[in-house]
TORTILO-839871 format. One record per residue (C-alpha): chain; x, y, z; residue in one letter. Coordinates in steps of 0.001 Angstrom, whole numbers. Example, Ala and Ser with C-alpha at 12.3 -4.5 7.8 and 13.67 -1.06 7.14 Angstrom:
% TORTILO-839871
A/12300/-4500/7800/A
A/13670/-1060/7140/S
This chain:
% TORTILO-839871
A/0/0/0/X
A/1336/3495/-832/X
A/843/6219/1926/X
A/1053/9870/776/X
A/2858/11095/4180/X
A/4499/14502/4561/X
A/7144/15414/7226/X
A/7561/18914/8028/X
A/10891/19879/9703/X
A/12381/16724/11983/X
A/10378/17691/14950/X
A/7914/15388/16633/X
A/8550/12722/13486/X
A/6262/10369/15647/X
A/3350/13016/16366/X
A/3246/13740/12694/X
A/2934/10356/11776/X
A/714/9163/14048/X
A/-1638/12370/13428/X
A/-1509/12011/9537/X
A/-2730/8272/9687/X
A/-5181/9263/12305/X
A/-6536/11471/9950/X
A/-6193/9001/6962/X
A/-8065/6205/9172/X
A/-11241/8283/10042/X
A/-11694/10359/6733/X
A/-11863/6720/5689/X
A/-8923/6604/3353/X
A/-8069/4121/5082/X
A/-11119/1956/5640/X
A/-11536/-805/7969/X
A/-9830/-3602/7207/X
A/-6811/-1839/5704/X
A/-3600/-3544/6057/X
A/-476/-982/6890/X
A/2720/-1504/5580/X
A/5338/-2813/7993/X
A/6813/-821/9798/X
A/10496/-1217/8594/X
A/8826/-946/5014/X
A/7354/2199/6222/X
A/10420/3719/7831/X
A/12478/2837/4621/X
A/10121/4749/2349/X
A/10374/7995/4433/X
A/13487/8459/5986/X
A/12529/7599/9060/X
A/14031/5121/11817/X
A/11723/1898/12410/X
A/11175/3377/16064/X
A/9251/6591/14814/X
A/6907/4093/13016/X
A/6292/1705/16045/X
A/5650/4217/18525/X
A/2619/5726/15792/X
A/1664/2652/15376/X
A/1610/1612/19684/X
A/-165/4972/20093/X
A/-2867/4265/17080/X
A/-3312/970/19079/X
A/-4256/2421/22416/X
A/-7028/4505/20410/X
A/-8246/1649/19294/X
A/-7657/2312/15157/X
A/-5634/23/14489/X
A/-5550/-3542/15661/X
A/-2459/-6374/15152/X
A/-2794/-10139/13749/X
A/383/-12321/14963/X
A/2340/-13332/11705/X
A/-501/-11163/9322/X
A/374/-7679/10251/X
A/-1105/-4756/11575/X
A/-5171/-3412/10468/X
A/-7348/-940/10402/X
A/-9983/-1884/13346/X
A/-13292/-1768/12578/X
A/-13882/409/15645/X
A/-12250/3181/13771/X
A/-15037/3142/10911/X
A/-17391/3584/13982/X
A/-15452/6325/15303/X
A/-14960/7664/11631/X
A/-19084/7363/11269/X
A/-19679/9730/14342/X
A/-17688/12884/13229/X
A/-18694/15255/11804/X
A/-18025/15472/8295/X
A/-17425/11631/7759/X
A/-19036/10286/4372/X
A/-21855/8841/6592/X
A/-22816/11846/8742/X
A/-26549/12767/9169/X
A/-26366/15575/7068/X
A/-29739/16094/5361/X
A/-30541/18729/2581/X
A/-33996/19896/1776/X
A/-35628/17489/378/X
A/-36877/18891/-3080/X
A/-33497/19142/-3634/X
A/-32820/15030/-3516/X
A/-35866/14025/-5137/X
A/-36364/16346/-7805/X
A/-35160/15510/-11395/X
A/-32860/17927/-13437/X
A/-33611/17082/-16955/X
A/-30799/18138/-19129/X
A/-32260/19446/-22599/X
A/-28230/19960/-23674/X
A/-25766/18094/-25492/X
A/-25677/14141/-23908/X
A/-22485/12964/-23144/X
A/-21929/11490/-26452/X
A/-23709/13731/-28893/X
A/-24956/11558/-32419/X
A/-23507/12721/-35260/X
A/-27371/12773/-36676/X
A/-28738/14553/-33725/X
A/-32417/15951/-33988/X
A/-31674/17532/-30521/X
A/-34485/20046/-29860/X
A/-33389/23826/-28788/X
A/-30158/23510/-31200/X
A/-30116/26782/-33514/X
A/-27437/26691/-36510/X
A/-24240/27989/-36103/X
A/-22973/29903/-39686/X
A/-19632/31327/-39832/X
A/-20699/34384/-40696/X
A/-22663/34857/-37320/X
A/-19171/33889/-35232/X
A/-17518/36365/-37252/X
A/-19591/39220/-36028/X
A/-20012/37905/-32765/X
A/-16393/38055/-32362/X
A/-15994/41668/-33535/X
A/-18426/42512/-30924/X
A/-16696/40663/-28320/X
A/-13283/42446/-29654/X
A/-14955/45420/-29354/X
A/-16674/44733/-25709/X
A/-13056/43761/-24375/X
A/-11445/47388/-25627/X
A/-14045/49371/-23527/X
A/-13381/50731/-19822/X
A/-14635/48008/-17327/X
A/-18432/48265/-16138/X
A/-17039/46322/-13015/X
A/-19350/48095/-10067/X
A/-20947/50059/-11443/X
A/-23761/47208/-13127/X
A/-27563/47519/-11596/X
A/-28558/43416/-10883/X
A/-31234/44565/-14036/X
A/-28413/44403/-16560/X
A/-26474/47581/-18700/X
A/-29006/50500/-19271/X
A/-28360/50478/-22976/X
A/-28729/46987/-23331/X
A/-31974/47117/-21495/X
A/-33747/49762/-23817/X
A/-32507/48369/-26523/X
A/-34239/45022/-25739/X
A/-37225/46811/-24951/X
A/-37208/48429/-28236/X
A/-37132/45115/-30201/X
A/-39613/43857/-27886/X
A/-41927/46139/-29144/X
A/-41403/46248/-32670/X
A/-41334/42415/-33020/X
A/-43996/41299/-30384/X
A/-45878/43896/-29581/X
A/-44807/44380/-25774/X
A/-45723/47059/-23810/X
A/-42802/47805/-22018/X
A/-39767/50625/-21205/X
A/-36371/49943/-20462/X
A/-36923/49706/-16548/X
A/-39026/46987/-16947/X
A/-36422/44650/-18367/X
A/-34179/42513/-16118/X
A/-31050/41180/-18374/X
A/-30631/36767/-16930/X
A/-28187/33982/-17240/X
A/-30600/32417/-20078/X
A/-34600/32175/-19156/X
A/-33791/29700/-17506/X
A/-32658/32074/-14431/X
A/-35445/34058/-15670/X
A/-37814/31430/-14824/X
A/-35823/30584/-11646/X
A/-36143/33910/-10377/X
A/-39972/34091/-10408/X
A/-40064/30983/-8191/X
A/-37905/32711/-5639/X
A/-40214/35541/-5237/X
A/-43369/33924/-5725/X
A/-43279/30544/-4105/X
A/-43582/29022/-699/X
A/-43241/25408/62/X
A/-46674/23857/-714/X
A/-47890/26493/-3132/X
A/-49753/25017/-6109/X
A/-47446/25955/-9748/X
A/-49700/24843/-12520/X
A/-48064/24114/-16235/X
A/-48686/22499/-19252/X
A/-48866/18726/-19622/X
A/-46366/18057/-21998/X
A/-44421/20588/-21043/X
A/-40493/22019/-20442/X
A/-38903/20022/-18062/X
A/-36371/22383/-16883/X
A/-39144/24992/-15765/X
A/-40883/21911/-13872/X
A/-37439/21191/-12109/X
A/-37344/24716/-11148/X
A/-40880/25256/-9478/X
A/-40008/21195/-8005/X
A/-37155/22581/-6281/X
A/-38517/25770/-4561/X
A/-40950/23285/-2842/X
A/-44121/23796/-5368/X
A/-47128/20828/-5592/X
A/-46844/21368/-9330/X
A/-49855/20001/-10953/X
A/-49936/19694/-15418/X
A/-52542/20723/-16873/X
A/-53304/19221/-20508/X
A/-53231/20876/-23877/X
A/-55433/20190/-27142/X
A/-55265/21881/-30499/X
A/-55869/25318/-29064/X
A/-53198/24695/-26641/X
A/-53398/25239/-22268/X
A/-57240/23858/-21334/X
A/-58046/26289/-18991/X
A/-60703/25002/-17606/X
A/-58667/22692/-15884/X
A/-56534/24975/-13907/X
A/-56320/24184/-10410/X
A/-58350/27274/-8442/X
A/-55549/27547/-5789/X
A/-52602/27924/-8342/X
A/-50491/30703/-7253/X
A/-48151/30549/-10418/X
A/-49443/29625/-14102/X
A/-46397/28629/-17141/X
A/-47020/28470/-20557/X
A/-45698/28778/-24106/X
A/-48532/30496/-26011/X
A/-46671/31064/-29232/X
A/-45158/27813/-29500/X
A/-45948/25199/-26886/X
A/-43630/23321/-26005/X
A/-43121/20424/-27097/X
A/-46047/20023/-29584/X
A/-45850/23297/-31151/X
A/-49282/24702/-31382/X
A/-50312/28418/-30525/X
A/-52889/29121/-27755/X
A/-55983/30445/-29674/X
A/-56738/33975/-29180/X
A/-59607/32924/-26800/X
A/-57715/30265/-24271/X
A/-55320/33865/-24239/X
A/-58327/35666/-23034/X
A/-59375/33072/-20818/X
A/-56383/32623/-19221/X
A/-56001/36432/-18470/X
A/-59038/36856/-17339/X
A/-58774/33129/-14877/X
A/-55303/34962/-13721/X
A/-56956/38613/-12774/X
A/-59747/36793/-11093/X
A/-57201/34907/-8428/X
A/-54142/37413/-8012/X
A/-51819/34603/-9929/X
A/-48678/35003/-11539/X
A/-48336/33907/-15669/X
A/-44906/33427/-16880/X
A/-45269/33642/-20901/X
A/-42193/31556/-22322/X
A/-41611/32901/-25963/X
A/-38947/30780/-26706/X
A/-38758/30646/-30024/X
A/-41357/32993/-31265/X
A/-38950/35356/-34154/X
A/-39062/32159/-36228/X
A/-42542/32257/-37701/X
A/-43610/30134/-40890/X
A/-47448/30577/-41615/X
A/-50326/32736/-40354/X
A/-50330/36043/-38554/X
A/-49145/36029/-35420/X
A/-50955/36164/-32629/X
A/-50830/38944/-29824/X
A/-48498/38206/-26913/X
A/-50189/37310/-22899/X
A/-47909/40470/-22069/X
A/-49574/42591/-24853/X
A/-53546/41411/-23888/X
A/-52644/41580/-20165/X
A/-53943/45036/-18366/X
A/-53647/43611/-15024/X
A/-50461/43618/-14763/X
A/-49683/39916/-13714/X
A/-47992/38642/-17156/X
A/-43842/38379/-16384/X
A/-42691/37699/-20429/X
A/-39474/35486/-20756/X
A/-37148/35620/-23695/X
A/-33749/34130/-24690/X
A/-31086/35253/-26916/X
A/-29228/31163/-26582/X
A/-31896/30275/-29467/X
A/-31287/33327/-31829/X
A/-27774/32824/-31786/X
A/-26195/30095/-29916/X
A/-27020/28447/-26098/X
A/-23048/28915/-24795/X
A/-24213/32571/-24923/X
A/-26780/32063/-21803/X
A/-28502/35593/-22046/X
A/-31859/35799/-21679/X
A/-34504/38563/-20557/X
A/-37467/38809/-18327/X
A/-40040/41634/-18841/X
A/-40953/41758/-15061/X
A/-44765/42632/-14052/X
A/-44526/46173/-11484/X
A/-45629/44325/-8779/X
A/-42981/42053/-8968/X
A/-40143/44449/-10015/X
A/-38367/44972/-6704/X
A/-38187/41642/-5462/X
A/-37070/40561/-8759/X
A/-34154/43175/-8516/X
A/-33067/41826/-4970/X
A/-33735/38043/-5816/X
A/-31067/38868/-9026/X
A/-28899/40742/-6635/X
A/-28464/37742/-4123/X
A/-28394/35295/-6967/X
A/-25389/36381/-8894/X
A/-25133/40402/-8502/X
A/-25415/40991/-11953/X
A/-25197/39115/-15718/X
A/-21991/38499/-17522/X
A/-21136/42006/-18386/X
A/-19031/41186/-21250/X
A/-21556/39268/-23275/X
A/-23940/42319/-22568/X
A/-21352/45042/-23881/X
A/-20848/42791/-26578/X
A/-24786/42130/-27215/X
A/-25548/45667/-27543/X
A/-23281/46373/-30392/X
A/-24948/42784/-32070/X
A/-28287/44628/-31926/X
A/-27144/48243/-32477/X
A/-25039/47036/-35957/X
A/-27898/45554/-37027/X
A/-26239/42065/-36900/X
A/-29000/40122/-34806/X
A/-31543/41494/-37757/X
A/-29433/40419/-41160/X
A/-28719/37131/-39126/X
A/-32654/36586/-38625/X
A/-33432/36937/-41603/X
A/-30682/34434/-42925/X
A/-31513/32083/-40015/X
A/-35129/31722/-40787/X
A/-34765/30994/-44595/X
A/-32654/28132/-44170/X
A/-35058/27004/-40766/X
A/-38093/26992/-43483/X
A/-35794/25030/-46484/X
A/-35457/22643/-43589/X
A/-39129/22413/-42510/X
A/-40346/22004/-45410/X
A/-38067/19299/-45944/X
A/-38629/17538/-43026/X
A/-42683/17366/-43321/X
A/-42486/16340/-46621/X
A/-40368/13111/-45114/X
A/-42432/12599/-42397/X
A/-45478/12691/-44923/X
A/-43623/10810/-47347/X
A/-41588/7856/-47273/X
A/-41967/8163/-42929/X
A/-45503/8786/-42873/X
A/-46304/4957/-42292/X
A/-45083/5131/-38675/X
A/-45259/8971/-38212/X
A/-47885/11894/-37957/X
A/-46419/15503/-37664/X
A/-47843/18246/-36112/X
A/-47105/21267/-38574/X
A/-45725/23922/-36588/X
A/-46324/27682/-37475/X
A/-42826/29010/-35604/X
A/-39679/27617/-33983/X
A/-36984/25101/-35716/X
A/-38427/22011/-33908/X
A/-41846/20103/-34424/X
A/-43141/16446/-32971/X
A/-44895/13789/-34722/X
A/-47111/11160/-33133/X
A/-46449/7617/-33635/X
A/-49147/5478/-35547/X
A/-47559/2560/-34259/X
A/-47021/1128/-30599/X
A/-43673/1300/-30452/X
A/-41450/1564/-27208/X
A/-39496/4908/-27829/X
A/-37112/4557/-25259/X
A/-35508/1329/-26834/X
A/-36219/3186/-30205/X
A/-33713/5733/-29232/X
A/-31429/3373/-27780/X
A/-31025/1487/-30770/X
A/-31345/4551/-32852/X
A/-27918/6114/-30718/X
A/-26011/2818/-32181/X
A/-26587/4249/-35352/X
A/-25152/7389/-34707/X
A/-28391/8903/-34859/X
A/-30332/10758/-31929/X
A/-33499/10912/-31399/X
A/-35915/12070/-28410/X
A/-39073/10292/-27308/X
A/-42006/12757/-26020/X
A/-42228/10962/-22786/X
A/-39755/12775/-20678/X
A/-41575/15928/-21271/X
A/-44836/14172/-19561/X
A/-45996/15200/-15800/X
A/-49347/13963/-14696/X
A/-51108/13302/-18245/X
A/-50540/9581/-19471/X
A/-47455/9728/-22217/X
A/-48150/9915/-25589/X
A/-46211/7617/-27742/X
A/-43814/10417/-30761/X
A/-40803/12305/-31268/X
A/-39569/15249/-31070/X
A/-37525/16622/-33944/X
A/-35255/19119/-33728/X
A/-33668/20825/-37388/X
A/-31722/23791/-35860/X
A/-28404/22066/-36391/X
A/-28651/19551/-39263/X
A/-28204/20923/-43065/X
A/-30147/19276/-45632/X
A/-27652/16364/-46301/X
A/-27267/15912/-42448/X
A/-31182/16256/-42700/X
A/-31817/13442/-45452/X
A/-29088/11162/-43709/X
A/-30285/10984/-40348/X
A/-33994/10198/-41856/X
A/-32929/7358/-44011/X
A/-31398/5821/-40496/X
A/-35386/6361/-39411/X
A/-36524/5107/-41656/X
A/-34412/1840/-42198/X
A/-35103/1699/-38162/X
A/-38802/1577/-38361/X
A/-38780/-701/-41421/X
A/-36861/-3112/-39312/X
A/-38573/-2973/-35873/X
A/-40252/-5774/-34722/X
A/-44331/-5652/-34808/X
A/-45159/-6671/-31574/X
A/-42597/-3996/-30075/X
């Protein structure tokens, strides 16, 4: 066995060894059972005479750690695990956090360890070289300005603010001024921050059912009940809201996962349900600048007059998620304990990436890359429906999406998805069964497809491996 000892100065040699393998014994690096090197063995490898090492080992003996075998050697006792499981800090101590934060499950929507190399990954925007070009000009330019460094409200940079109000309004129609923007680590924090400030252990979140799993995580572990709430083909059933639900999330423009809009009356509804109870609506528009078909719809935020809508936005979609800026449009009543929830959380958001953000929109860079972004998103689309009501269609239904560079398709077939994607993964290909995003509502057997990422080619390829999939799957699975 090799000990990792260290001697310091020649004073008390015996002390220092005997208080080092103390130490070693009830941390547990040295578990019961353990057998020590001899002690000549031991005094060879560090310089030390064979009497330092006896009298450690005599004096670990009287505590009880360590325990000799005549011709075996000398052990680790099992009273020192005992001893070891009493102190404080031990691997075993009774240390017990929260529990929401044990039994709560942290989907990760990112990269898996092993990413396919035909990956229909939801939430995965393209990445064109022009758009790291600029983005690195910006950051160039960001890194030659004097340092914001203390002088950053939690909020985010002034300028950055209005000008994220600005396109705000323009784009979706949102009533809002600079000082109602708060600048987040993604909406993810966003969302995170609303539970701070408006939930107490027991209090009744309701979302939909299929829904994002990383808001349902968040709400989980700030002690909500969360109870889903189903969706049909005009999106969030109302109705079916829980009366006592202090916080409401949807995605109106886009739900997530199955990509429908919320008609214009569920909106109503839902405002009107909200104003009636004092709740809270966080309006997720995760994806809404990519729009294919139809006019859109107004935003929750632009229909609300109560003022209980708080609107969350990203920028990770629009350009790429390493960026992890988002934006909250926070409600007045909420505005000051959104401020000091963002101010305990993290003081403030990356102020680089906003100095470097503001020139993006001010150049007119996030615009001309919009524009690029959504003709290729619609090439794709198109492409991908006309698979999935082509040569796919025998397995597969899609649900035609109006916005967003994801859509799901139903299966026609009972088919077990998880071992679908298992198999699928040995073919270098991923795909993402529907079921994870179920809470209450019983699973619907599909996919979710994700074309962000994938050109045409990559597109075609990672179909054909469907496709020859399927074809081969056993019936009865």
């Amino acid at each position: 066995m090799d000990l990792h000892l260290h001697f310091d100065g020649e004073r008390d040699l015996v002390g220092q060894l005997y208080r080092q393998l103390r130490d070693a014994i009830l941390s547990q690096r040295l578990q019961a059972g353990a057998q020590l090197p001899p002690s000549r063995l031991l005094a060879q490898q560090f310089q030390v005479s064979r009497k330092t090492v006896t009298e450690a080992y005599d004096r670990l003996r009287s505590k009880g750690l360590l325990h000799g075998k005549a011709g075996a050697g000398t052990f680790v006792s099992d009273l020192a695990r005992r001893q070891a499981d009493g102190r404080p800090g031990a691997r075993s101590a009774a240390i017990v956090p929260l529990a929401r934060w044990t039994t709560v499950d942290t989907p990760l929507l990112g990269a898996p360890a092993q990413a396919s190399r035909y990956d229909f990954r939801g939430g995965q925007p393209d990445r064109p070289p022009a758009l790291s070009d600029a983005w690195r000009q910006c950051v160039a330019d960001a890194l030659r300005r004097p340092s914001h460094m203390g002088a950053i409200p939690p909020e985010g940079l002034p300028a950055l603010r209005e000008l994220i109000a600005r396109q705000l309004a323009a784009t979706r129609a949102v009533i809002c001024e600079a000082a109602d923007i708060m600048v987040t680590h993604g909406a993810q924090q966003a969302i995170d921050l609303i539970g701070r400030v408006m939930i107490e252990p027991g209090a009744v979140v309701a979302m939909e059912d299929p829904g994002y799993p990383p808001a349902r995580a968040a709400f989980l572990s700030h002690g909500a009940r969360l109870v889903g709430v189903p969706v049909d083909d005009e999106g969030l059933c109302v109705e079916q809201l829980p009366d006592d639900a202090r916080l409401v999330y949807v995605t109106p423009s886009h739900q997530f996962p199955l990509g429908m809009p919320m008609s214009l009356p569920r909106r109503l509804a839902l405002l009107e349900w909200a104003a009636a109870r004092g709740a809270v609506i966080i309006e997720d528009d995760y994806d809404c600048e990519f729009r294919y078909q139809g006019r859109p719809l107004e935003s929750l935020q632009n229909l609300d007059r109560a003022g209980l809508v708080a609107y969350v936005g990203s920028f990770s979609k629009t350009l790429f998620p390493e960026l992890r800026l988002g934006y909250l449009v926070m409600p007045p009543g909420l505005r000051l304990a959104l401020c000091k929830a963002k101010h305990l959380s993290d003081w403030y958001t990356y102020p680089l990436g906003q100095e470097a953000l503001v020139r993006f929109l001010r150049d007119g860079a996030l615009a001309r890359h919009m524009r690029r972004s959504h003709k290729r998103y619609a090439v794709r689309r198109e492409r991908l429906l006309a698979r999935l009501d082509g040569d796919l269609g025998h397995w597969l239904q899609p649900i035609v999406p109006m916005a967003g560079f994801h859509l799901t398709a139903w299966l026609r077939q009972p088919i077990d998805t998880a071992a679908l994607g298992y198999q699928a993964r040995l073919m270098d290909l991923g795909i993402y069964p529907l079921a994870p995003f179920y809470h209450a509502q019983p699973a619907r057997a599909g996919l979710m497809f994700g074309f962000g990422a994938l050109d045409l080619a990559e597109l075609d390829e990672g179909l054909n491996r469907l496709r020859d999939l399927l074809a081969g799957w056993p019936a009865s699975a």
